[in-house]
C-alpha positions as CSV (number, residue, x, y, z in Angstrom):
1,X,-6.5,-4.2,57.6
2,X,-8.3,-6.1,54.8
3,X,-10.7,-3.9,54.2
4,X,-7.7,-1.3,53.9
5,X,-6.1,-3.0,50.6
6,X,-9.7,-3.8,49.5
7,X,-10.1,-0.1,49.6
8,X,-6.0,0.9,48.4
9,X,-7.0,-1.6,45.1
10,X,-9.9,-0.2,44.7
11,X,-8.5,3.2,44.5
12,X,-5.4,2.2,42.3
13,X,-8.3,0.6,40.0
14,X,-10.3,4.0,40.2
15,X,-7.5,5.7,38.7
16,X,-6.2,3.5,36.0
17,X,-9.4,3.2,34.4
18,X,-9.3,7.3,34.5
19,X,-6.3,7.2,33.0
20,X,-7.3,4.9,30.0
21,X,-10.5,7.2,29.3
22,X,-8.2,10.0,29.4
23,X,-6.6,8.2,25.9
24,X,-9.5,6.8,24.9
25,X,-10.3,7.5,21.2
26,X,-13.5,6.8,18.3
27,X,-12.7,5.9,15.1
28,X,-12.0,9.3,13.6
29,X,-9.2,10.2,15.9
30,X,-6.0,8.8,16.3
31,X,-3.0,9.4,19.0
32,X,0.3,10.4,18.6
33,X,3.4,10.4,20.9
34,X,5.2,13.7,20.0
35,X,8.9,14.8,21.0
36,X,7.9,15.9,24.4
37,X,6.6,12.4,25.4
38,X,2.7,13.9,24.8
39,X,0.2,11.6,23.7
40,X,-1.7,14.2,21.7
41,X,-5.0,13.0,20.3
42,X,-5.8,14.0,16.7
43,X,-8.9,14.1,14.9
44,X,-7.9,12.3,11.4
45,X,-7.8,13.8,8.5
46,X,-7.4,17.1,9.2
47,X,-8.6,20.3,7.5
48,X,-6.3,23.5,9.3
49,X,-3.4,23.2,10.0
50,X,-0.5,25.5,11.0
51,X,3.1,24.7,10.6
52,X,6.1,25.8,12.4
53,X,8.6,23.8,11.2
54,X,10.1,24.7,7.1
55,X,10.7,20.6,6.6
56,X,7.0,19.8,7.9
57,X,5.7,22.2,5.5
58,X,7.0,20.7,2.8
59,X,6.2,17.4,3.9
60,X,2.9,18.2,3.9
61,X,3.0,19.6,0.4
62,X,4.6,16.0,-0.8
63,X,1.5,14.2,0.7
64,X,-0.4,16.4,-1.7
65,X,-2.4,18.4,1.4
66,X,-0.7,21.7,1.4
67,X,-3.9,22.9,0.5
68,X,-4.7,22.6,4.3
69,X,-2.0,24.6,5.3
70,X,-3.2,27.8,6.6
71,X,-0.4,29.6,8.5
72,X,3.4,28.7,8.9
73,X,6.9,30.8,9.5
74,X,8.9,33.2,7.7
75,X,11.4,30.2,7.2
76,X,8.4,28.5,5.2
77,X,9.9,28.4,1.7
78,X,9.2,25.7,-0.3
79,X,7.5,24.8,-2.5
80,X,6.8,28.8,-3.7
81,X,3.2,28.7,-3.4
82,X,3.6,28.5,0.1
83,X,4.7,32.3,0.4
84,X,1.2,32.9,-0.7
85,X,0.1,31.5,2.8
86,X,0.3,33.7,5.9
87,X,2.8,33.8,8.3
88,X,2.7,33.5,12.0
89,X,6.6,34.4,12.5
90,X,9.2,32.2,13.4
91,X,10.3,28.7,13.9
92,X,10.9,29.5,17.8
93,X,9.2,32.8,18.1
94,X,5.9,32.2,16.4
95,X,2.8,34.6,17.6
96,X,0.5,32.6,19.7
97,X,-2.5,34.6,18.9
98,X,-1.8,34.7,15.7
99,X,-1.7,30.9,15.7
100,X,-5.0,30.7,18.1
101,X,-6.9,33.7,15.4
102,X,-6.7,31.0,12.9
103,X,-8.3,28.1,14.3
104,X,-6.7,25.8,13.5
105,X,-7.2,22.1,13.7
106,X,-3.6,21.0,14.4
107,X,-0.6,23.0,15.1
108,X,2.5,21.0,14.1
109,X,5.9,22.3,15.0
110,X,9.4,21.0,15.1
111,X,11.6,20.1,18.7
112,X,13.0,23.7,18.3
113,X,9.8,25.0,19.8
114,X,10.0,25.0,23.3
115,X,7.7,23.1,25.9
116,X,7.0,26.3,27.6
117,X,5.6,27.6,24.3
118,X,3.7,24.5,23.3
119,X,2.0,24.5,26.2
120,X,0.9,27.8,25.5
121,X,-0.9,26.9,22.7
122,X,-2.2,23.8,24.1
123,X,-3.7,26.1,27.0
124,X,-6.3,28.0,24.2
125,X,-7.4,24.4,23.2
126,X,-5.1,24.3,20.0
127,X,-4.2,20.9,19.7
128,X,-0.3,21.0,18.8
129,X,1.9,18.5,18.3
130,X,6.0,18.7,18.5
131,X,7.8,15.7,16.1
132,X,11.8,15.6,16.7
133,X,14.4,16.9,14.7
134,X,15.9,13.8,12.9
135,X,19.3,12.7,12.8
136,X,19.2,9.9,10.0
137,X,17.0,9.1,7.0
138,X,15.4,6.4,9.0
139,X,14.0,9.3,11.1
140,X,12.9,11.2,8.1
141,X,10.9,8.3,7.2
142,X,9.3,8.1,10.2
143,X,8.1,11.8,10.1
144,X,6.7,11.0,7.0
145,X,4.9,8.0,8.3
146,X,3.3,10.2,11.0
147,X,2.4,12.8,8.9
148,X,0.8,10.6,6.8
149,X,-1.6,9.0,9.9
150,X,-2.5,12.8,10.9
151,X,-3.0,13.7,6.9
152,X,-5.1,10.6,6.2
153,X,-2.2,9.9,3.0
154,X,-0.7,6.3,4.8
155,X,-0.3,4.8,1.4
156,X,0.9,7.9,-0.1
157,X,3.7,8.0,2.6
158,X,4.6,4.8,2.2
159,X,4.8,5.5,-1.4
160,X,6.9,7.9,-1.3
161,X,9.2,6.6,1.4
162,X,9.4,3.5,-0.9
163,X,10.8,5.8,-3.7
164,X,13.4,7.5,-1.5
165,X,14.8,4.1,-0.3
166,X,15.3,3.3,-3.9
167,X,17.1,6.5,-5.0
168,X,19.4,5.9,-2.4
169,X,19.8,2.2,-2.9
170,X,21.1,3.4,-6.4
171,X,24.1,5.9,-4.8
172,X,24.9,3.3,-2.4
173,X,25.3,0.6,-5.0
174,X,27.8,3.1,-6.6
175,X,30.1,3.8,-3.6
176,X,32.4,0.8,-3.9
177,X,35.4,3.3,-2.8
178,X,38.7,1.5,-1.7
179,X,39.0,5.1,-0.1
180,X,36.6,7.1,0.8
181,X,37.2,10.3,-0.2
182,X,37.4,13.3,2.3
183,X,34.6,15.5,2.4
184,X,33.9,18.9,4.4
185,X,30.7,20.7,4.6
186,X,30.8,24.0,5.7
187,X,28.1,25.9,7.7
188,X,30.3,29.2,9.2
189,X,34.2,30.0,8.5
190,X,35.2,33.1,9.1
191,X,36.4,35.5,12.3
192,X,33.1,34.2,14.0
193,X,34.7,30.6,13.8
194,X,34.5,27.8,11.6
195,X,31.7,25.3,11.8
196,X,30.5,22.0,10.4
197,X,28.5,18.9,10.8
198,X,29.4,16.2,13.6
199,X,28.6,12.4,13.2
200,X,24.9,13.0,15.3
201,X,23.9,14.9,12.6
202,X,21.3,15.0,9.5
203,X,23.9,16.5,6.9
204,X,26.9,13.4,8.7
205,X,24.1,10.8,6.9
206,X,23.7,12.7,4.0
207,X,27.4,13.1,3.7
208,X,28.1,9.4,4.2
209,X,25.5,8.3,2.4
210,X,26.7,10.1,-1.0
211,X,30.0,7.9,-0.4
212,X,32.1,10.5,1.6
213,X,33.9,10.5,4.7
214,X,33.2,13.5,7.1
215,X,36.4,15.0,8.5
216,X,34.0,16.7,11.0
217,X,32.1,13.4,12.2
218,X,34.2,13.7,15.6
219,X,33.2,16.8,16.5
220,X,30.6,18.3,18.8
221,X,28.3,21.5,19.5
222,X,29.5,22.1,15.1
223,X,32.8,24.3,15.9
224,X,35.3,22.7,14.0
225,X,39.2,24.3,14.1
226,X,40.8,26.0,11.5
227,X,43.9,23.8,12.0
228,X,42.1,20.6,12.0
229,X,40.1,21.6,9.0
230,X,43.9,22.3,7.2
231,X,45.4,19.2,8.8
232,X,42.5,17.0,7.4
233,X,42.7,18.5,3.8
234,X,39.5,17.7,2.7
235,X,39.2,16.3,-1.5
236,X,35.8,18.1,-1.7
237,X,33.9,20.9,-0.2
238,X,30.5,21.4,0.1
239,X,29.0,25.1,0.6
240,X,25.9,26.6,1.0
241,X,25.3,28.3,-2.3
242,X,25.0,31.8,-0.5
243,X,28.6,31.7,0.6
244,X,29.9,30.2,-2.0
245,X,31.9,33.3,-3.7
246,X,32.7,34.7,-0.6
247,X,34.6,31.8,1.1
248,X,36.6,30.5,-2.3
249,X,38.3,34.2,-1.9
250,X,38.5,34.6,2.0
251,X,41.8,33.5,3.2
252,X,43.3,31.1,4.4
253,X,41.1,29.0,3.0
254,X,42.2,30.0,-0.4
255,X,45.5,27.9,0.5
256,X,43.2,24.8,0.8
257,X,43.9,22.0,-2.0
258,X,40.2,21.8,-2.8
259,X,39.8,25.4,-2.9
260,X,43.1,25.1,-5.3
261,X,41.9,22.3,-7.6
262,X,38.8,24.0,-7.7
263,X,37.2,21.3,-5.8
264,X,34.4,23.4,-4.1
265,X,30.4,23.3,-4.4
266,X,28.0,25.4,-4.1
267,X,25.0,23.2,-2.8
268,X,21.0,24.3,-2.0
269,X,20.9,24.7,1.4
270,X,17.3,23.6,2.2
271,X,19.0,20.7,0.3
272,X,21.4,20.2,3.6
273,X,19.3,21.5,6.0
274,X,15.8,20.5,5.8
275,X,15.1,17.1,6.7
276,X,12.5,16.0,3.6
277,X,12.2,13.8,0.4
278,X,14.3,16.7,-1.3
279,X,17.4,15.3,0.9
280,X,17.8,13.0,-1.6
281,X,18.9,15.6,-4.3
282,X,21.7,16.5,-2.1
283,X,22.9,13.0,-1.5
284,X,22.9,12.2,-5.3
285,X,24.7,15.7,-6.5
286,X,27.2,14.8,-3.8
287,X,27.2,11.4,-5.3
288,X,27.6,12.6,-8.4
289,X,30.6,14.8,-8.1
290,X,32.4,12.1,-6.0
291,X,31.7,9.3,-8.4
292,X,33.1,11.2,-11.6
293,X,36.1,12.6,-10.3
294,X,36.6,8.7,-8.5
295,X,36.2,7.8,-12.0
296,X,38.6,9.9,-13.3
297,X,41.0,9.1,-11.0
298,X,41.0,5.6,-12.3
299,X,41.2,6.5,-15.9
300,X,44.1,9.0,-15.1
């Protein structure tokens, strides 16, 4: 019997140390734990990379390395030069051996890729690595952070997170609202249904941020009712610049008071959508347009 739990340690022993070599890295690699819980080693600094993911594009471009950028998707952008790069199709849909033809040294894609296709790519010896979508700026800045480790730009990305917390350390000392005003973002409206941003959301923090209160932060899945959308009456409107004409003349949201008081903006929607340093913009023109019409108010 002793010699059995001699042998049973042994064997537990055997395998741990396996498992540590399996992590094991030299000094020009580093490891990253990615959305899918994968500790994906990385060599630093690297040279080719792929990216499947619009916001991690132009992350990549901010840490001054979108030089190394050597495929990404047809949702790929921003900044314009990167339409000059090839594109490997979609965010979800991407073509493997497309990806694999290119060799590059890291594939890095958002949570919207699925496992079963990650592990696709990780099968032809592409390292890839998956990094969540984020629901806050505190995620945001995390991304950044990562992407700074994998670039070889750490004090960059720290630079520039650095500057982002003191843009919006300016709005916030500016939203000193007794009331905050009433704000509605709008994704769809329409006969397909009427959707908008729920408190678990990017474009809830951006929203709240600018000093605005979300009538949509109770919802869920992003449908939002016609008839809570009227009973909330929002005091400003936010729109994707695209459907900007098209829903200030669709009824009945024509009978809305914004919509009346010409109280509707057309905003970027990489602005809204992509989760990058460029969110900022869209917190300060929301900012903005509350702050002078709060101002106004007052004055009136």
């Amino acid at each position: 019997m002793k010699h059995f739990i001699i042998l049973f340690f042994l064997i537990i022993a055997c395998f741990s140390c396996q498992k540590e070599q399996k992590i094991k890295i030299n000094d020009n690699q580093i490891v990253i734990t990615d959305y899918y819980n994968r500790k994906v080693i990385i060599k630093k600094d690297v040279q080719r990379i792929v990216s499947l993911s619009p916001g991690i594009t132009e992350l990549v471009f901010d840490l001054q390395k979108g030089d190394k950028i050597i495929g990404r998707t047809d949702y790929c952008s921003f900044p314009p030069q990167v339409l000059k790069i090839q594109s490997v199709g979609g965010i979800t849909n991407a073509n493997v051996e497309q990806i694999i033809s290119l060799q590059p040294d890291i594939v890095i894609s958002s949570s919207m890729l699925s496992k079963s296709k990650l592990e696709q790519i990780e099968k032809a010896g592409v390292s890839i690595i998956a990094l969540p979508e984020r629901n806050n700026v505190e995620g945001v800045y995390q991304t950044i952070e990562i992407l700074g480790k994998i670039l070889g730009q750490e004090t960059l990305a720290q630079q520039k997170i650095n500057a982002m917390k003191q843009r919006i350390l300016v709005i916030k000392e500016k939203n000193n609202y007794s009331i905050l005003p009433k704000v509605y973002y709008v994704i769809g409206f329409g006969a397909g249904g009427d959707f908008s941003a729920g408190k678990n959301t990017y474009i809830h923090e951006i929203i709240t941020l600018a000093g605005g209160d979300n009538i949509a932060a109770k919802i869920v899945n992003w449908s939002f009712s016609k008839e809570e959308l009227f009973a909330n009456e929002p005091d400003y409107i936010f729109i994707r610049k695209e459907d900007y004409s098209q829903f200030i003349h669709t009824a009945p949201y024509t009978n809305l008071k914004a919509v009346r008081l010409h109280k509707v903006y057309p905003i970027e929607s990489s602005l809204m959508d992509c989760q990058t340093i460029r969110s900022v913009e869209a917190i300060e023109q929301i900012s903005y347009i509350i702050h002078n019409f709060q101002l106004n108010k007052k004055d009136k």
